[in-house]
N, C-alpha and C positions, 0 to 999 in steps of 0.2 A: 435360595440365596439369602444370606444372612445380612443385615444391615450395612457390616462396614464393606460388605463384597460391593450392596447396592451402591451406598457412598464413590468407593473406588472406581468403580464404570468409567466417572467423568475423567479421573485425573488419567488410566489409563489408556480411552480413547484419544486427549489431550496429547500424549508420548507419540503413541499408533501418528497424527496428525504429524507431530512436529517431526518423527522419524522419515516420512513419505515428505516431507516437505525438505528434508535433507538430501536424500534419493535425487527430487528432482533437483536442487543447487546443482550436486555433484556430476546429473545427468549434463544437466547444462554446460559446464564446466568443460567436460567431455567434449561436448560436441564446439566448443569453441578452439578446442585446439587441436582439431581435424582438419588437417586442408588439404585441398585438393592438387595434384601433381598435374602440372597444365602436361596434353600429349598434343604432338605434332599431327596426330591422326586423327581428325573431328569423330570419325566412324568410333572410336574404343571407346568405352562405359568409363568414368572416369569412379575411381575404389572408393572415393574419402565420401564423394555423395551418396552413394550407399549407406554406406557409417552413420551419415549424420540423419538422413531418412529413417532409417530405425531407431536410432535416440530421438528423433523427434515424436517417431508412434510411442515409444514408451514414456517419453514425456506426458503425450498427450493421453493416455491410459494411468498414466499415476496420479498425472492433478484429476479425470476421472473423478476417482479412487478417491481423492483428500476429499474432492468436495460433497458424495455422498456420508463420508466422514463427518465431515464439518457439521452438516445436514444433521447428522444421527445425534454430535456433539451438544447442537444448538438444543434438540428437541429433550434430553437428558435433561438439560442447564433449567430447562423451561419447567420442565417437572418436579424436577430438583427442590427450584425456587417454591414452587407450589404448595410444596410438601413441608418444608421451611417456614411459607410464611403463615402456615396453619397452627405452628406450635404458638404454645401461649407465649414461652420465658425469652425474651428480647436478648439473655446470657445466651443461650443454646441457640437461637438464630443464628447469632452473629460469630459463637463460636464454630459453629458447621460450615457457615461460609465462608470464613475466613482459612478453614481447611482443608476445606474440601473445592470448594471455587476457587480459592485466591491460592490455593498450596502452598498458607503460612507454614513455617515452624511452629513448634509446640511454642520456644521461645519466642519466638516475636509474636505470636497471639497472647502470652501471657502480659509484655508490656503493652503492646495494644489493646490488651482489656482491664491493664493494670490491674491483674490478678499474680499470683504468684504460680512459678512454673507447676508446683507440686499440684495448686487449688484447680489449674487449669485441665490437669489429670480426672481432676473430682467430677468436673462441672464436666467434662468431655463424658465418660460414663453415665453420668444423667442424662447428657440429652443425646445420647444415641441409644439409650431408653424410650425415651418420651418418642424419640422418631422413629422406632421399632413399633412404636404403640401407632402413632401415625401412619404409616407402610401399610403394619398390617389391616387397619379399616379400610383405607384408603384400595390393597385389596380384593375385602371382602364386599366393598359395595359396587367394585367394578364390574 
């Protein structure tokens, strides 16, 4: 895995996350407008509880699912940071976080660092050097 794959992990997983947390709105959603057809018969299974019995197990299987996510998400972010706050250049921390944590634009990293779009290209190249250099001891000594 090459650096910007390593980078990527977070924002990816972040997607993974935010899509399973869409799943369940839409699950929910569902099962709110399910209702049940009253029968004159107490004996007969009435259909819509069903329905909503199974959107409640996949409900409950999807958040699951997010929050071993979330889990994975946290421990990346942790490491991430780790790895970050070991470079030397205070430019390349904050460019890294601000793109790969915050999922600035190129352009609004460059007014937030009041660099120029083109310079913030330069500096992005270097320190995804210096953090390829980082990665890799990091590792070698594991």
């Amino acid at each position: 895995m090459n650096v910007k794959q390593y980078l990527r992990q977070i924002w990816r997983l972040d997607n993974i996350i935010n899509a399973k947390l869409d799943q369940v709105t839409e699950l929910r959603s569902l099962a709110e407008k399910i209702t049940s057809v009253p029968r004159h018969d107490a004996t007969q299974v009435v259909g819509g509880s069903d329905r909503i019995s199974d959107i409640v197990s996949k409900i409950v299987d999807l958040e699951t699912e997010i929050n071993k996510s979330i889990d994975e998400l946290i421990d990346l972010k942790q490491e991430f940071m780790a790895l970050i706050d070991s470079m030397p250049n205070d430019d390349y921390k904050l460019l890294l976080t601000l793109r790969y944590l915050n999922y600035k634009t190129w352009e609004e990293i460059a007014v937030e660092m009041n660099y120029t779009y083109r310079w913030i290209h330069v500096l992005h190249g270097r320190a995804l050097a210096e953090f390829e250099k980082i990665l890799l001891q990091n590792k070698k000594s594991a």
